[in-house]
C-alpha positions as CSV (number, residue, x, y, z in Angstrom):
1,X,2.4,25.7,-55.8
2,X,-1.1,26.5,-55.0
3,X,-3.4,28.3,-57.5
4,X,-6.0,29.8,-56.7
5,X,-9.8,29.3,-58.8
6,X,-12.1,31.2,-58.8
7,X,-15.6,29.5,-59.6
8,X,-18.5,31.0,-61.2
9,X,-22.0,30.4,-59.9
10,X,-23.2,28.1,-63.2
11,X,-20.1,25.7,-62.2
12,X,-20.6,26.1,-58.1
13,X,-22.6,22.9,-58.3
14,X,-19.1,20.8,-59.2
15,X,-17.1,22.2,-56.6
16,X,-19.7,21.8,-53.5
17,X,-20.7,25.5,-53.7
18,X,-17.5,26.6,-53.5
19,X,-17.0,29.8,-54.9
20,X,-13.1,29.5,-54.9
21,X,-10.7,26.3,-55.0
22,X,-7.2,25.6,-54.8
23,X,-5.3,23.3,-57.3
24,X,-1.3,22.6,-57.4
25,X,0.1,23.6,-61.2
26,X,2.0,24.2,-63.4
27,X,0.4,25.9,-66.1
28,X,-3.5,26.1,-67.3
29,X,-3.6,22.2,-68.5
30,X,-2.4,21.0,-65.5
31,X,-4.7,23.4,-63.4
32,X,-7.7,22.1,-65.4
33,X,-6.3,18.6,-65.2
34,X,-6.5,19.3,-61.4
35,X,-9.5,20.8,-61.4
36,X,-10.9,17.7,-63.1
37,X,-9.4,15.3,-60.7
38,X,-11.0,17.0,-57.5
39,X,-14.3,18.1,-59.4
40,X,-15.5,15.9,-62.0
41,X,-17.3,17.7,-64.9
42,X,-15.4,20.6,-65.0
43,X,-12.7,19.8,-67.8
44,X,-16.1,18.8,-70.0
45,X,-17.7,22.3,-69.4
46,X,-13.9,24.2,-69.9
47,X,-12.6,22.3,-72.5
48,X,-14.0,20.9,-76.0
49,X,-13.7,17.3,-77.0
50,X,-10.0,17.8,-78.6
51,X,-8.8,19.4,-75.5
52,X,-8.9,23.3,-76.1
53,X,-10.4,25.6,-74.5
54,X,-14.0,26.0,-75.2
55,X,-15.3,29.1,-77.1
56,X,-17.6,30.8,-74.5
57,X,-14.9,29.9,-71.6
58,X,-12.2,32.9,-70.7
59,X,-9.4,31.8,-68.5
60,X,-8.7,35.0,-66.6
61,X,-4.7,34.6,-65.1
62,X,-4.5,37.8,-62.7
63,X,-7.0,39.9,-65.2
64,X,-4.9,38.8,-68.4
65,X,-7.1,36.4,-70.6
66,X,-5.0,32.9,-71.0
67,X,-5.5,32.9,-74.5
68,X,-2.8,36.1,-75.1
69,X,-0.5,34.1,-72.5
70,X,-0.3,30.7,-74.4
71,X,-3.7,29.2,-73.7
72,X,-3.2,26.0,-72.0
73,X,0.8,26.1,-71.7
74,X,0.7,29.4,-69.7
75,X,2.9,29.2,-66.5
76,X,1.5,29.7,-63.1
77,X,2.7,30.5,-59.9
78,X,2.8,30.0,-56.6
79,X,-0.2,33.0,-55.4
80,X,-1.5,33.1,-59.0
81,X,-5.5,33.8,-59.5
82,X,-7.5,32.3,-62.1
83,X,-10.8,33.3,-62.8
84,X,-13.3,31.2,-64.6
85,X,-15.7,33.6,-67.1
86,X,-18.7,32.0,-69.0
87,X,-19.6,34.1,-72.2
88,X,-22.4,36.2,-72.0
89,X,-25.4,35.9,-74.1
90,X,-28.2,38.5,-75.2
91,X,-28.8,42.1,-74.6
92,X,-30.3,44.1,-76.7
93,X,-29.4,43.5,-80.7
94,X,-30.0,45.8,-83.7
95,X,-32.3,43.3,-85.4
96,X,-35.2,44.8,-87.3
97,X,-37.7,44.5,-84.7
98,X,-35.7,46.6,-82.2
99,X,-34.2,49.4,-84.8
């Protein structure tokens, strides 16, 4: 069933530029398992040593984040989207310089 994977531009470089992919899977491991196979370096930047999903990675499945779906053992489908987010960093803080 193909997936389709969104790619955001700080990960581009693995996929060739490609701002989207396909993979065939099953649920989020196998799609990152996928991913991996066509794109090496990807599983390292989505995934911490142990397997789960890294901290500052969101796994969007059709606008619902992975991680209220199952994490790694949510289903897909055939026509599913999944959008890789990188956390955000910075803005403007309430540290005592900036109050």
């Amino acid at each position: 069933m193909a997936i389709r994977v969104q790619i955001p531009s700080p990960l581009r470089s693995l996929t060739g530029g490609a701002e989207e992919v396909e993979v065939e899977a099953a649920d989020i491991a196998g799609l990152i398992e996928s991913l991996e196979s066509r794109h090496r370096g990807l599983k390292d930047r989505l995934c911490d040593p142990s397997g789960n999903l890294r901290a500052y990675v969101r796994l969007f499945l059709n606008d619902e984040d992975v991680r209220f779906l199952g994490e790694l053992s949510a289903p897909l489908k055939a026509g599913d989207t999944v959008a890789i987010v990188p956390a955000i960093a910075g803005g403007r803080g309430s540290t005592p310089a900036t109050r």
